[in-house]
N, C-alpha and C positions, 0 to 999 in steps of 0.2 A: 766450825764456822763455814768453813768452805761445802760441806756436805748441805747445810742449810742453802746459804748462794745455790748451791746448784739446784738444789729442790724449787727456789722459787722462780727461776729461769726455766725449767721443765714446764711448770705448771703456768709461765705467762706463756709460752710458747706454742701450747695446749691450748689455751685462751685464743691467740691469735687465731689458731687453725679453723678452733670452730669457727671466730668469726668469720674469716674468710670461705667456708664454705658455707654458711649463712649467708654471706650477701649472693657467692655465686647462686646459690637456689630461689632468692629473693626477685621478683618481679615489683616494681613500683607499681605499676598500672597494669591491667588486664578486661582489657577490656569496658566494661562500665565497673568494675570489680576497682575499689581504690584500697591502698595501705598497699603492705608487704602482703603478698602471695606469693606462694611458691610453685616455682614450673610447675611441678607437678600438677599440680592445682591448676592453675591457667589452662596448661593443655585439655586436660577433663573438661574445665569451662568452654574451651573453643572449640571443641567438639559436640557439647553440647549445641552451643548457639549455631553452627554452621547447619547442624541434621534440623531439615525440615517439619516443620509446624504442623498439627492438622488441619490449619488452614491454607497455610501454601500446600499442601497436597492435593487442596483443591483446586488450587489456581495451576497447580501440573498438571491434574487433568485436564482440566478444559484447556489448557496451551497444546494438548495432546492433542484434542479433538481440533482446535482451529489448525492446527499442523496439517493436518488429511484432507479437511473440509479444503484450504488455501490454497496445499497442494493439489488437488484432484480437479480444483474446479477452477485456475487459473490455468491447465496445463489443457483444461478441455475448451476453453473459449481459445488459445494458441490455436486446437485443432480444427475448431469447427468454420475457423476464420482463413486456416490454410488451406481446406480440402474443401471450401462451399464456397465456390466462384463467384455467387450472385452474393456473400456475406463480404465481399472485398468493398466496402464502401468507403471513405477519408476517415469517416468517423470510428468506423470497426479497426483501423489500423489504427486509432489511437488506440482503442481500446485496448489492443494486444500489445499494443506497446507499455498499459500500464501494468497487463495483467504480468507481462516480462518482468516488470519492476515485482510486483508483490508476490510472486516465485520465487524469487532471487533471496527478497529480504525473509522468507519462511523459511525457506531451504537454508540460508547460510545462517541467517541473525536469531531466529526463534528461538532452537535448544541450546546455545550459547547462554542467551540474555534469559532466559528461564533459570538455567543452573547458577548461574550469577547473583542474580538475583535472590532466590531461594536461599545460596548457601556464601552468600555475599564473599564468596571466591573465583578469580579468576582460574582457570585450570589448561587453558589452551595457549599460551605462554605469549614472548612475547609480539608478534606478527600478527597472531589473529587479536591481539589486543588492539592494535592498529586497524584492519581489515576490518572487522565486525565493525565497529561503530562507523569506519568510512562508508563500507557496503548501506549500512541503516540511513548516513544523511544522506545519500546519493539516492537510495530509494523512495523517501519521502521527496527531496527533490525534482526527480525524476516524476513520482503521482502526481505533486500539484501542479507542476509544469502543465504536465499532457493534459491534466481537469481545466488550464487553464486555457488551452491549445485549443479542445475541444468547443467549450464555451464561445470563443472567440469566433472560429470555423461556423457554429451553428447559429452565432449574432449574425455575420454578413451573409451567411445563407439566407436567412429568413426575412431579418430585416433591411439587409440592402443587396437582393442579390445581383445586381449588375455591377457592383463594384470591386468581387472579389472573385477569382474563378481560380481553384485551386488546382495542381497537377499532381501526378507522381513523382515526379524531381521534386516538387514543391513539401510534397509531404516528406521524401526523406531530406531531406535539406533542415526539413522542421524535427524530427527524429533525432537526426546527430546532430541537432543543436540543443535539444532539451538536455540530451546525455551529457555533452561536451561541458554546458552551463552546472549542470550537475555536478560533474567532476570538478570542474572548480571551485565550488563552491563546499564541497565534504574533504577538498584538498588538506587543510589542515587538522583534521580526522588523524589524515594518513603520517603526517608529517610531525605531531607532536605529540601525538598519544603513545603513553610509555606505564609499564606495569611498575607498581608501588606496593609497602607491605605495612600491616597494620601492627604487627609486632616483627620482633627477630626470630630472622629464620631459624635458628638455635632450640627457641620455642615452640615456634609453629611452623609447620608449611601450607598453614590456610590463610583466607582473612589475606587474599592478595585483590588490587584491585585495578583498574583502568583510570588512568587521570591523564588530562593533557599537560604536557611539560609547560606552563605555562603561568602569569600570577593569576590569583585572584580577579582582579580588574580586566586584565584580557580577557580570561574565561567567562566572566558576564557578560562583557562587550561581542563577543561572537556569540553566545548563546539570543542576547535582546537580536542582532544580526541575524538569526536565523529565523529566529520568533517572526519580525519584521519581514523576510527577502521571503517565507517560505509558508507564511502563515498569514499576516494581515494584507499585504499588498494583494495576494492572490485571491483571496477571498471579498474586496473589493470589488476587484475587476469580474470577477464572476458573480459579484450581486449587480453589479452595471449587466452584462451580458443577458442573466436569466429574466433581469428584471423585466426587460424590452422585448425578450424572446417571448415570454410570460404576454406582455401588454399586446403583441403583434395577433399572438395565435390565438389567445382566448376575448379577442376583439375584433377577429376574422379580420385583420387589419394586413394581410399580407402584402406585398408589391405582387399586382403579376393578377389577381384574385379579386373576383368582387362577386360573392357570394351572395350578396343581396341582390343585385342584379339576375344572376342565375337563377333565384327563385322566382322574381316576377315573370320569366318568361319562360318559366319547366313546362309551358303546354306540351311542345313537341317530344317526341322520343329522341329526337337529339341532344336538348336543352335538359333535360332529364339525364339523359347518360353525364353528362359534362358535369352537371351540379354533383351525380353520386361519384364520379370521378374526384372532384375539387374536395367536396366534405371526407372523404374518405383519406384523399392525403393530408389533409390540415388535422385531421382527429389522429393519424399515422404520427405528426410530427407533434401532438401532443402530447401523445404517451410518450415517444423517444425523450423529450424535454422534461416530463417528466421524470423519466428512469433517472436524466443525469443531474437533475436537481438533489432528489433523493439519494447520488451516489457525494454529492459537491455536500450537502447538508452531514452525512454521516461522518465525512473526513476530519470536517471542520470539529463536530461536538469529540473526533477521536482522536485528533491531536491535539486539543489544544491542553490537558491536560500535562501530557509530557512536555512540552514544550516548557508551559510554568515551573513542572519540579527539577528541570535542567537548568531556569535561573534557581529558583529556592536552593537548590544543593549546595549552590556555591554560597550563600548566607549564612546567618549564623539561627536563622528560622531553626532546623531539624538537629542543631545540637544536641536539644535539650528533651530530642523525643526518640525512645527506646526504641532502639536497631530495628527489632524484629517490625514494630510498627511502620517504621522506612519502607523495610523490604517488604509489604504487606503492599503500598503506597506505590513503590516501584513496578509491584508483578501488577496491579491494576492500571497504572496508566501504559506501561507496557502492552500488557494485552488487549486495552484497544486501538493502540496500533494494526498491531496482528489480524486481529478482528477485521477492524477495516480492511487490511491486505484479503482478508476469507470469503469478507461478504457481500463483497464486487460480483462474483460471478452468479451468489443466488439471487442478488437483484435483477443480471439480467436473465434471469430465469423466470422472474416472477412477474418481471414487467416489459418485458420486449418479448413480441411473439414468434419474431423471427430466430433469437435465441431460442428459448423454448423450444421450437421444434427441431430447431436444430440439435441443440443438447439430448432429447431425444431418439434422432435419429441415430448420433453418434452411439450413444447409451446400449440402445439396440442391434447396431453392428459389432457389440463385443458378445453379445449374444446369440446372433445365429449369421450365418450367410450372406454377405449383402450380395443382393442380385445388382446382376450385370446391368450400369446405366449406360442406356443411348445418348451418347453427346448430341445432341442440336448445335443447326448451324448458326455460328456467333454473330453474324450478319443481320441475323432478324433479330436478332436481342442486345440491342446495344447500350441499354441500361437496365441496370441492378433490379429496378422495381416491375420491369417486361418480366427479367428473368424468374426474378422473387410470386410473382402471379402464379406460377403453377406450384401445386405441392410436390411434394416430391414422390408421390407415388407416381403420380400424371407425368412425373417427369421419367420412371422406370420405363413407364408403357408406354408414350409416344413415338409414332414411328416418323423415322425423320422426312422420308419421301412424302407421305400425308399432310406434313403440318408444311413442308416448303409449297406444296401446291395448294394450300388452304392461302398461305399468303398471299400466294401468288393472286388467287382469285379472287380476294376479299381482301385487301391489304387495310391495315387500320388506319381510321383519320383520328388523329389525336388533337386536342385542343390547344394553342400557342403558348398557354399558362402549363397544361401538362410539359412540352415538348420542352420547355425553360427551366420544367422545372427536375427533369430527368438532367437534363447538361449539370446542373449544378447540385444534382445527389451523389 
């Protein structure tokens, strides 16, 4: 009797063990995987799903290739606006100000938000979990600021220039204020974002992610908040700006300019010189308007995609739609971001001429030798478009004693629409 009892107490006991190592191997949930799975199995699963796609393999190249293109060719308008004195214009210092922003976010945010993306794990733990996405809203911030800084600057330029005369204090003043608004505005980037895990560590060490400490409701309300502060306000006030800039110049409607006049009376060689003078800068500040229409247009079509899937994320929209398709979703509107950060500088390559040859020149002095330039004296050149007149070969070969006694004996009569209109380039 007692040898029976004990046979049946072994063999419940036996019973118990497995179960209990059955449940420890047991996983409820794994992913999109339902029922009981066993680690083992899960981890194989999370491995699989984390290793990239053949399609995101293409969306890593090409983040590859806007990484170099963004890199190379933001870091070359930095240069060519440092080292080419007559390229120091109000407007070029926005530029380099934006082109800072879109360095920053290639350099810091790209292969982060790539690998993330891709392999829907966080891996740089958790500090640059905060940093990366603060660095991305302060970037974004920081571009449509300065596109809107720009706009604004080239409204009261063209269409009311006596009301607005800009300085160099004026424009850093406007510089560490776009930053400064920047920074507070991605402030809570820094302040609440905290890494989270899709399973237990026990199981996996992937499948980590980035979320703000935050509810639901919050998280929408700052994202519509961003939409709003960084995306439709701005884009407003710059269809107000181009719209008028647009109506001035291609209705030769300038203040300051009356080009139909100038043509009734081109008999003289004077009246002649003045009109090619006048049409020549109004066709100048057409294409510049244009360049930054076409930079203000591509921003727009490039964010506003991620902006939407930063509200969708937080819904219950992408529940119900298979990860990998997400992350497919993700690296696309991501990378026109990026994109936009790259393709700022081939624009002004393809449409401002003074870039162009600038980027050029640079191009060619990692090339061979640059020969030794004669400074000229700053006295005779006291605005950007005196200076911008000669090429820069003219500028290698001029001797300086020559060109001070050519002034001297010919000195130029400039027309009061030019003279007004050099003070406020």
């Amino acid at each position: 009797m007692e040898t029976n009892e004990t046979f049946h107490i072994s063999v419940l006991s036996v019973k118990l063990n497995i179960s209990n190592f059955t449940e420890e191997r047991c996983v409820n949930s794994c992913l999109y995987l339902k029922g009981c799975v066993s680690e083992d199995l899960c981890r194989q699963h999370v491995l699989d799903h984390v290793f990239p796609t053949p399609i995101e393999w293409v969306f890593i190249c090409v983040y590859a290739v806007i990484f170099i293109v963004g890199l190379g060719g933001n870091a070359l308008v930095c240069y060519v606006v440092w080292t080419s004195h007559h390229m120091r214009t109000f407007v070029n210092i926005f530029i380099v100000n934006l082109a800072i922003a879109d360095f920053l976010v290639i350099l810091v945010c790209l292969p982060p938000t790539v690998l993330a993306d891709a392999t829907e794990t966080w891996y740089l733990g958790t500090t640059m979990c905060k940093v990366v996405p603060f660095l991305q809203t302060l970037s974004v911030s920081v571009s449509v600021t300065t596109l809107s800084a720009i706009s604004v600057e080239r409204y009261f330029v063209i269409c009311h220039p006596l009301k607005l005369r800009l300085t160099p204090s004026t424009i850093t003043i406007c510089i560490v204020g776009i930053w400064f608004s920047g920074i507070l505005i991605s402030l809570p980037e820094l302040l609440y974002q905290s890494l989270n895990r899709t399973l237990d560590k026990n199981i996996t060490e992937y499948l980590l992610y980035c979320k703000m400490s935050m509810t639901d409701v919050e998280i929408k309300g700052y994202q519509i908040f961003l939409l709003t502060a960084l995306y439709f306000i701005p884009m407003c006030l710059m269809a107000f700006t181009y719209s008028n800039i647009s109506h001035r110049l291609w209705k030769n409607n300038i203040p300051g300019t009356d080009v139909a006049g100038l043509r009734r009376g081109s008999g003289s060689a004077r009246s002649a010189t003045v009109l090619a003078g006048t049409e020549n800068r109004i066709f100048s500040r057409r294409r510049a308007a244009k360049m930054l229409m076409t930079i203000v247009i591509i921003f727009a079509l490039c964010y506003l995609p991620v902006h939407l899937l930063n509200i969708i994320r937080h819904t219950d929209v992408l529940h119900t739609v298979n990860p990998k398709i997400v992350s497919v979703i993700a690296l696309f509107s991501h990378g026109l971001c990026y994109f936009n950060s790259a393709i700022n500088p081939v624009i002004y390559n393809f449409m401002s001429a003074k870039f162009q040859k600038e980027f050029k020149a640079a191009l060619l002095c990692c090339r061979r030798p640059l020969r030794k330039r004669v400074k000229l004296p700053t006295t005779f050149y006291s605005s950007s478009r005196k200076r911008s007149s000669l090429n820069r070969t003219e500028q290698f070969t001029l001797n300086s004693l020559s060109t001070r006694q050519a002034w001297l004996n010919n000195p130029p009569i400039l027309p009061k629409t030019q003279q007004l209109d050099d003070l406020l380039a």
